[in-house]
Backbone and ligand atoms as CSV (ligand in chain L), in Angstrom:
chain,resi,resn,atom,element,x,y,z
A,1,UNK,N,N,0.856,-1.194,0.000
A,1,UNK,CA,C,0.000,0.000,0.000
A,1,UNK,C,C,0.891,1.242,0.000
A,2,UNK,N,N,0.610,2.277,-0.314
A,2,UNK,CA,C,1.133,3.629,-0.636
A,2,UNK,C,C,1.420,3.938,0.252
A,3,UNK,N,N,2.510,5.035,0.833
A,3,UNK,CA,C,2.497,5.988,1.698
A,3,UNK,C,C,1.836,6.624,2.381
A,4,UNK,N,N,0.928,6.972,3.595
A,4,UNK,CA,C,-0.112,7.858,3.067
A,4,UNK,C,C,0.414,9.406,4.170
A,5,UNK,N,N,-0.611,9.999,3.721
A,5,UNK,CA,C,-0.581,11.537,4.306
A,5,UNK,C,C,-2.011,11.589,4.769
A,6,UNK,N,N,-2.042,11.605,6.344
A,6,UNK,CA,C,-3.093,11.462,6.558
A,6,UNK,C,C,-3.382,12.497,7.585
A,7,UNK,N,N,-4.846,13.626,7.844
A,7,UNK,CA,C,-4.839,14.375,7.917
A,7,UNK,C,C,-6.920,14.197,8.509
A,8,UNK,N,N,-6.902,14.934,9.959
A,8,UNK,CA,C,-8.182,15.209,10.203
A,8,UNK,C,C,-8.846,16.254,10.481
A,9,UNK,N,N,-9.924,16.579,9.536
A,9,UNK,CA,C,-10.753,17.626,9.833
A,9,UNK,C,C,-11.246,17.896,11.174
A,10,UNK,N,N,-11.081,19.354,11.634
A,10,UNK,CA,C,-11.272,19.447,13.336
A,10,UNK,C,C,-12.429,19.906,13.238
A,11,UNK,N,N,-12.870,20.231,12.396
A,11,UNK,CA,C,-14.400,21.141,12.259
A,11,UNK,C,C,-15.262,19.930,12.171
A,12,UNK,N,N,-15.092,18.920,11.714
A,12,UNK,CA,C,-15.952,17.718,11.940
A,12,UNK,C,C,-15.607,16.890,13.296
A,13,UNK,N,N,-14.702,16.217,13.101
A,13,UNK,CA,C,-14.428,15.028,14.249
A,13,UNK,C,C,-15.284,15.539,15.586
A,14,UNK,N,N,-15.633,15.056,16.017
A,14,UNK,CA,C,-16.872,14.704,17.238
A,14,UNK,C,C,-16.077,13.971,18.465
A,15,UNK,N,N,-15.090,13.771,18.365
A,15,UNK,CA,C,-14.209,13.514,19.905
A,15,UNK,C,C,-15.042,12.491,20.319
A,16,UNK,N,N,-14.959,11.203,19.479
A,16,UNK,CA,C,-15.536,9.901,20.110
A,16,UNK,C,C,-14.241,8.785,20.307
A,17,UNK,N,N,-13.202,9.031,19.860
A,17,UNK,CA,C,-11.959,7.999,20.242
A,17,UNK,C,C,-11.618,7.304,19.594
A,18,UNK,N,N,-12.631,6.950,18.345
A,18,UNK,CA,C,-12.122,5.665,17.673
A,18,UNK,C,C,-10.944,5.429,17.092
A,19,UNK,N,N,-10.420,6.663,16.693
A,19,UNK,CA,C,-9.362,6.201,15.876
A,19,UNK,C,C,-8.185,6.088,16.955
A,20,UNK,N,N,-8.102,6.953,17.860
A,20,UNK,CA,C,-7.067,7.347,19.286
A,20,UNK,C,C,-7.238,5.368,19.379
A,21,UNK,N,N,-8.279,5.305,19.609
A,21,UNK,CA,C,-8.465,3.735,19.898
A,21,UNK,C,C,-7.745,2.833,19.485
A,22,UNK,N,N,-8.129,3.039,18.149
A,22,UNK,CA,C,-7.533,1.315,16.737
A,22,UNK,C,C,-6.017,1.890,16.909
A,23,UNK,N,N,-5.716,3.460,16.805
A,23,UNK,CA,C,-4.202,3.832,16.190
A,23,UNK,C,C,-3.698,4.885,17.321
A,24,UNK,N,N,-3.394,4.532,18.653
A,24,UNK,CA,C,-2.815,5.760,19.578
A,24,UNK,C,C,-1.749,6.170,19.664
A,25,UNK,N,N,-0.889,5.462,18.401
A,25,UNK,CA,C,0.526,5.722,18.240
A,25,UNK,C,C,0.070,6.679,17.050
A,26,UNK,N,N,-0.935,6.864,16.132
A,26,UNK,CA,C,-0.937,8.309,15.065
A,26,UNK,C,C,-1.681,9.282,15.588
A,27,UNK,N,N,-2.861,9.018,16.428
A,27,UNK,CA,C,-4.015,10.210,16.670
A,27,UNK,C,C,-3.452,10.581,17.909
A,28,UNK,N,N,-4.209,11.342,18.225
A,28,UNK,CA,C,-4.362,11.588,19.637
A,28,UNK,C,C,-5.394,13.055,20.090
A,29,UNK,N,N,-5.862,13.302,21.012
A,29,UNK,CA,C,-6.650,14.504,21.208
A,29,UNK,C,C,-5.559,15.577,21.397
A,30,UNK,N,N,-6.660,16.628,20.658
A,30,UNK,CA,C,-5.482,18.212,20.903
A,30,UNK,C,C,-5.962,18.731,22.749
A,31,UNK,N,N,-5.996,19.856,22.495
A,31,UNK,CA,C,-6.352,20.297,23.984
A,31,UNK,C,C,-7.874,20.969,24.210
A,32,UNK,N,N,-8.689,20.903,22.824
A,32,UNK,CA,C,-9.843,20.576,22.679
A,32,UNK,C,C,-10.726,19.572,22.497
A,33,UNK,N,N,-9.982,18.603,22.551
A,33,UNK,CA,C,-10.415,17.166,22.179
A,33,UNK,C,C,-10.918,16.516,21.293
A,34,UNK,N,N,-10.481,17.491,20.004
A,34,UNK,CA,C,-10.235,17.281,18.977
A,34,UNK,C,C,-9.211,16.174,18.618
A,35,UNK,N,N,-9.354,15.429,17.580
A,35,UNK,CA,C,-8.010,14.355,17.745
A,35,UNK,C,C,-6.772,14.848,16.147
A,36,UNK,N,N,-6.378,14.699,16.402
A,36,UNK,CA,C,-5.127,15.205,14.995
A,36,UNK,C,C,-3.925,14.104,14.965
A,37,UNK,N,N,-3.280,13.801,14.211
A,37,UNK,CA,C,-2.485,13.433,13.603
A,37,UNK,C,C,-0.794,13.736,14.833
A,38,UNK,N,N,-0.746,13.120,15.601
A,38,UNK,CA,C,0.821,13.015,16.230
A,38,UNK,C,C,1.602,12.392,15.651
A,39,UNK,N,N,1.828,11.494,14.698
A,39,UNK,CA,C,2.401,10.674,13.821
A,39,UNK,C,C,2.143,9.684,12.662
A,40,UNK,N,N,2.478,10.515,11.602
A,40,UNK,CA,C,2.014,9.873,10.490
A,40,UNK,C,C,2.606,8.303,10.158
A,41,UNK,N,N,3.948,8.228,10.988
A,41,UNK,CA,C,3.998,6.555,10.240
A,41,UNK,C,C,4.302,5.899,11.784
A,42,UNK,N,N,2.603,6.561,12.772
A,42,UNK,CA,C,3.022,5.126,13.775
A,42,UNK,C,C,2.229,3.940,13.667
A,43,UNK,N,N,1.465,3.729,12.679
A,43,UNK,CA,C,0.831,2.425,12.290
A,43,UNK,C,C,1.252,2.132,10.693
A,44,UNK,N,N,1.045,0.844,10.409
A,44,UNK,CA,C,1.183,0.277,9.306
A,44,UNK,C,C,-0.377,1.085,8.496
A,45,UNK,N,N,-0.058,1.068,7.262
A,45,UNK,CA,C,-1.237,1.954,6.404
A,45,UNK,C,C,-2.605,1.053,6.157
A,46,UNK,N,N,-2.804,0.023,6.715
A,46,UNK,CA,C,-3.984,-1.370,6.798
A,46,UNK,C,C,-4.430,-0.530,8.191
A,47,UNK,N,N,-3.596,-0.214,9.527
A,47,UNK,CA,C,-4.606,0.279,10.264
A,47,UNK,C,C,-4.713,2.047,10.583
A,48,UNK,N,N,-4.582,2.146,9.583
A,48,UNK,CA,C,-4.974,3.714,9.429
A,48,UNK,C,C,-5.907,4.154,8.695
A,49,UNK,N,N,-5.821,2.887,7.536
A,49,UNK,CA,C,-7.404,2.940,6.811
A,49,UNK,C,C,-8.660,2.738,7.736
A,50,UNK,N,N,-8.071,1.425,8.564
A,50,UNK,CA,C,-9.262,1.267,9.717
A,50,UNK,C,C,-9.541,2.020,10.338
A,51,UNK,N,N,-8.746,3.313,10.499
A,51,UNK,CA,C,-9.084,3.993,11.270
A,51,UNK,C,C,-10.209,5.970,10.330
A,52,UNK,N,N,-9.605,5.430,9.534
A,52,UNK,CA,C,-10.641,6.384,8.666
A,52,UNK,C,C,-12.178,5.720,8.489
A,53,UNK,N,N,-11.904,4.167,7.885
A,53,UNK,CA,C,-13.201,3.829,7.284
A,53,UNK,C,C,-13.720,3.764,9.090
A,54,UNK,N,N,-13.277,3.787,9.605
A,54,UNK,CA,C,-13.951,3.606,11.413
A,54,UNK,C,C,-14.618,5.005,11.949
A,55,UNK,N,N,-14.085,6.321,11.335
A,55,UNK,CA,C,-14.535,7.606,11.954
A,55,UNK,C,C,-16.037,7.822,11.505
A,56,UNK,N,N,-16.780,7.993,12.647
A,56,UNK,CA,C,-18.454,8.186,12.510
A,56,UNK,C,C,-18.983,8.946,11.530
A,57,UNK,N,N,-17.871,10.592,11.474
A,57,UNK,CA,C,-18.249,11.947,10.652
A,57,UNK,C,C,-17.117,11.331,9.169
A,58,UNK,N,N,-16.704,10.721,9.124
A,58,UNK,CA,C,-15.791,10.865,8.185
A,58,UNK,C,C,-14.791,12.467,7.773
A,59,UNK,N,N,-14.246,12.148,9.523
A,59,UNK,CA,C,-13.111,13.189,9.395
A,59,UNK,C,C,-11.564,13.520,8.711
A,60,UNK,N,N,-11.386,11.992,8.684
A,60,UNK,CA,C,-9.764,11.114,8.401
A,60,UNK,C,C,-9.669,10.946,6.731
A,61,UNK,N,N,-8.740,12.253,6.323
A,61,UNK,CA,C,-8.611,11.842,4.940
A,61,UNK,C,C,-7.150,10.953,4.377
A,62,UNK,N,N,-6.871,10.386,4.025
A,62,UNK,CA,C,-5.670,9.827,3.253
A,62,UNK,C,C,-5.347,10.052,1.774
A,63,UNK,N,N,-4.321,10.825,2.020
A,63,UNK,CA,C,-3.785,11.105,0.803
A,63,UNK,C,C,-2.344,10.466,0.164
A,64,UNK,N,N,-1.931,9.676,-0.459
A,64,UNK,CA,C,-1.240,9.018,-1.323
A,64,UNK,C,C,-0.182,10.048,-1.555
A,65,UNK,N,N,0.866,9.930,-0.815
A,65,UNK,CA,C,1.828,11.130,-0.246
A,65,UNK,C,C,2.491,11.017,-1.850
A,66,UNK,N,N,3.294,10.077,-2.345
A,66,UNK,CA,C,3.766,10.643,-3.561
A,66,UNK,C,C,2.754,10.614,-4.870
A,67,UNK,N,N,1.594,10.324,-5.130
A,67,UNK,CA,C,0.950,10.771,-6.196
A,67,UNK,C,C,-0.071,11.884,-5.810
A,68,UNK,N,N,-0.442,12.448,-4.637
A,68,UNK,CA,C,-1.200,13.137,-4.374
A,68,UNK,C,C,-2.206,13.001,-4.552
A,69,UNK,N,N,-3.054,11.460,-4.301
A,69,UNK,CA,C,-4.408,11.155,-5.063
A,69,UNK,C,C,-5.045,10.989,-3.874
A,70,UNK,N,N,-6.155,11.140,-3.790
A,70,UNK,CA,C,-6.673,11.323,-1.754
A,70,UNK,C,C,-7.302,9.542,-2.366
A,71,UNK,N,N,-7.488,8.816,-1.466
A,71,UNK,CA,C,-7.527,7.208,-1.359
A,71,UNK,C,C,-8.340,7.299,-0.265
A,72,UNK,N,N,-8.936,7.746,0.587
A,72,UNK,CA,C,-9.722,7.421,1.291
A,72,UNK,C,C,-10.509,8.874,1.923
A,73,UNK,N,N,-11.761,9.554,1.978
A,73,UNK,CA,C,-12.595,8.803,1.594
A,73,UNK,C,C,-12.440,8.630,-0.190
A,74,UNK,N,N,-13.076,7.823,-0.700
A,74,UNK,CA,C,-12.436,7.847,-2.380
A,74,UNK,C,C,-13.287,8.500,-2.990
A,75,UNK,N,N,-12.525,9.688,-3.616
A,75,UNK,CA,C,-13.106,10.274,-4.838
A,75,UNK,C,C,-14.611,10.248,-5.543
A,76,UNK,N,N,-15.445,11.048,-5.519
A,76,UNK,CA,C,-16.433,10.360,-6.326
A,76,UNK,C,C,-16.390,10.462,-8.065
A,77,UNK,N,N,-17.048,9.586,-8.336
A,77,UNK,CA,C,-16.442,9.362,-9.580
A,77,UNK,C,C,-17.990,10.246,-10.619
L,1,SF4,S1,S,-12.782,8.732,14.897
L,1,SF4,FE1,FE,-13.303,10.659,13.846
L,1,SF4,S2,S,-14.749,11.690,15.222
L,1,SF4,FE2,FE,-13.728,10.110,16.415
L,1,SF4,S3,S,-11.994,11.162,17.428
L,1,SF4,FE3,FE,-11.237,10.266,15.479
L,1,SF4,S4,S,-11.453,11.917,13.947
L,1,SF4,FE4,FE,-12.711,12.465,15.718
């Protein structure tokens, strides 16, 4: 799987944990409890997807760091 660049909307995410959950080595809450990105390569990219296709609001985007193609949520066609 690709690289990814992965990145969460704070204006959405709803501070329910899931992803802090599946991945607490990449997310984590800010000091609003908002969750953001502390490290982009502390999970393998299988559970970072889980952790996007897992967010309620669909906050967690992944972007395909060297082609720049966003991969999750995917594109509509
Ligand atoms: S799973 Fe989504 S809503 Fe829940 S804390 Fe993470 S980004 Fe926020």
């Amino acid at each position: 799987m690709a690289k990814l660049k992965t990145t969460v909307d704070k204006s959405r995410c709803i501070s329910s944990g899931d992803c802090i959950e599946t991945a607490p080595t990449v997310f984590a809450f800010d000091a609003d409890d908002k969750s953001e990105v502390v490290n982009q390569e502390g999970a393998d990219p299988e559970t970072i997807l889980a952790t996007a296709r897992g967010c309620p609001v669909r906050a967690i985007t992944l972007i395909d760091e060297e082609t720049g193609v966003r991969l999750y949520p995917a594109p509509k066609k």
